[in-house]
C-alpha positions as CSV (number, residue, x, y, z in Angstrom):
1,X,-9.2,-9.4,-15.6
2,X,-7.3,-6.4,-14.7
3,X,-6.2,-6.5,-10.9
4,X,-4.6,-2.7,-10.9
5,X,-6.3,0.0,-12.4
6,X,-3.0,2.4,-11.6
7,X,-0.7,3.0,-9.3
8,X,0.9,6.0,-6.9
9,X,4.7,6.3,-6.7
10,X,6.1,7.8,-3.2
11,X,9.6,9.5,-3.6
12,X,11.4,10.9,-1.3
13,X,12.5,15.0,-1.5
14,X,16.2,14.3,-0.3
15,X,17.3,10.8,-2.1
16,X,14.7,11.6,-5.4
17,X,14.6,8.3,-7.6
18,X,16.7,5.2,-5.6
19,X,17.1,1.7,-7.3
20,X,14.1,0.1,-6.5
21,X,12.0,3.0,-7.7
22,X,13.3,2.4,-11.2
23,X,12.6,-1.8,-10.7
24,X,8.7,-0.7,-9.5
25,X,8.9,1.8,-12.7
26,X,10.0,-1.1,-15.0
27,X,7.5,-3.6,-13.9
28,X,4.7,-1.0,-14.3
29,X,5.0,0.6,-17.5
30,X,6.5,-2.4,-19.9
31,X,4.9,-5.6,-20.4
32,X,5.8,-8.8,-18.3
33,X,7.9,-11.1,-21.1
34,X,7.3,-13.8,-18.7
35,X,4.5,-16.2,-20.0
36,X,3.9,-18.5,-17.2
37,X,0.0,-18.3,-17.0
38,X,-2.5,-20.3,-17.6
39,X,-4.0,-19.0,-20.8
40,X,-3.5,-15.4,-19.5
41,X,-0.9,-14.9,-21.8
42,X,1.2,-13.0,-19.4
43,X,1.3,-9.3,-20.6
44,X,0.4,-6.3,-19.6
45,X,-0.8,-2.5,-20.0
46,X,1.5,-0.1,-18.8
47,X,-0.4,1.5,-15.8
48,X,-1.4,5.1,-15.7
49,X,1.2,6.5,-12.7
50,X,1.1,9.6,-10.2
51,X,4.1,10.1,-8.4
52,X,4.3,11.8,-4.8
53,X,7.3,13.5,-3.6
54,X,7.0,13.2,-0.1
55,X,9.4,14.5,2.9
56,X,9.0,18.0,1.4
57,X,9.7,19.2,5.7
58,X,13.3,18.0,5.3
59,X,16.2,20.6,5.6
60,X,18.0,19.3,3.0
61,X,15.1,18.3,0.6
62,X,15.1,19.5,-3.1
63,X,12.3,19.5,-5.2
64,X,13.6,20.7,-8.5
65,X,16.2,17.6,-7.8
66,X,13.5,15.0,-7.1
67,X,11.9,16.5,-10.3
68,X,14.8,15.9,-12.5
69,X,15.9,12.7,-11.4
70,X,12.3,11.1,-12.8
71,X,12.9,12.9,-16.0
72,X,16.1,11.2,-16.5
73,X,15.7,8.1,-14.7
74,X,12.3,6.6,-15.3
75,X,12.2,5.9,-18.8
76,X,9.5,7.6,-20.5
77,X,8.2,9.3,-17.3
78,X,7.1,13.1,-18.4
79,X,6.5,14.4,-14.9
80,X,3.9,17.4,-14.6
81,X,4.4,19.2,-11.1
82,X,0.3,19.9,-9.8
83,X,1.5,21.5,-6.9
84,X,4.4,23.8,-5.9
85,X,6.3,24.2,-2.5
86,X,5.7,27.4,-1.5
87,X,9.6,27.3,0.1
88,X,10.8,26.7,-3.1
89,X,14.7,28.2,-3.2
């Protein structure tokens, strides 16, 4: 019995992908090794993900940034941008 059906990333415009953004990523998108159910088998889908770049008010935010450091930190993340800043620089 699936108890997620997906899940929504929050990012922040300044800082873009921190540390524990790529831990959440890892335990989303690759199966859990560990087999300690009962029966279960332990595994997993990899969830389907939308991630929200929030704090877009910020002086100092940067959404091209935020952009880029998904595609190069979150392993086989291929972000699609829905909607655009209008402030963009």
């Amino acid at each position: 019995v699936a108890v997620l059906d997906g899940a929504v990333l929050v990012l922040d415009a300044v800082a873009g992908v921190q540390a524990q953004t790529e831990t959440v990523w890892r335990s989303m998108t690759q199966p859990s090794s560990s087999g300690g159910g009962s029966g279960s088998g332990g595994g997993h889908e990899p969830l389907p993900c939308l991630a929200l770049i929030n704090k877009m008010d910020k002086p100092s935010c940067d959404f091209r940034n935020a952009m880029e450091t998904i595609r190069q930190k979150l392993v086989g993340a291929n972000p699609v941008p829905i909607q655009l800043p209008l402030f963009l620089k």
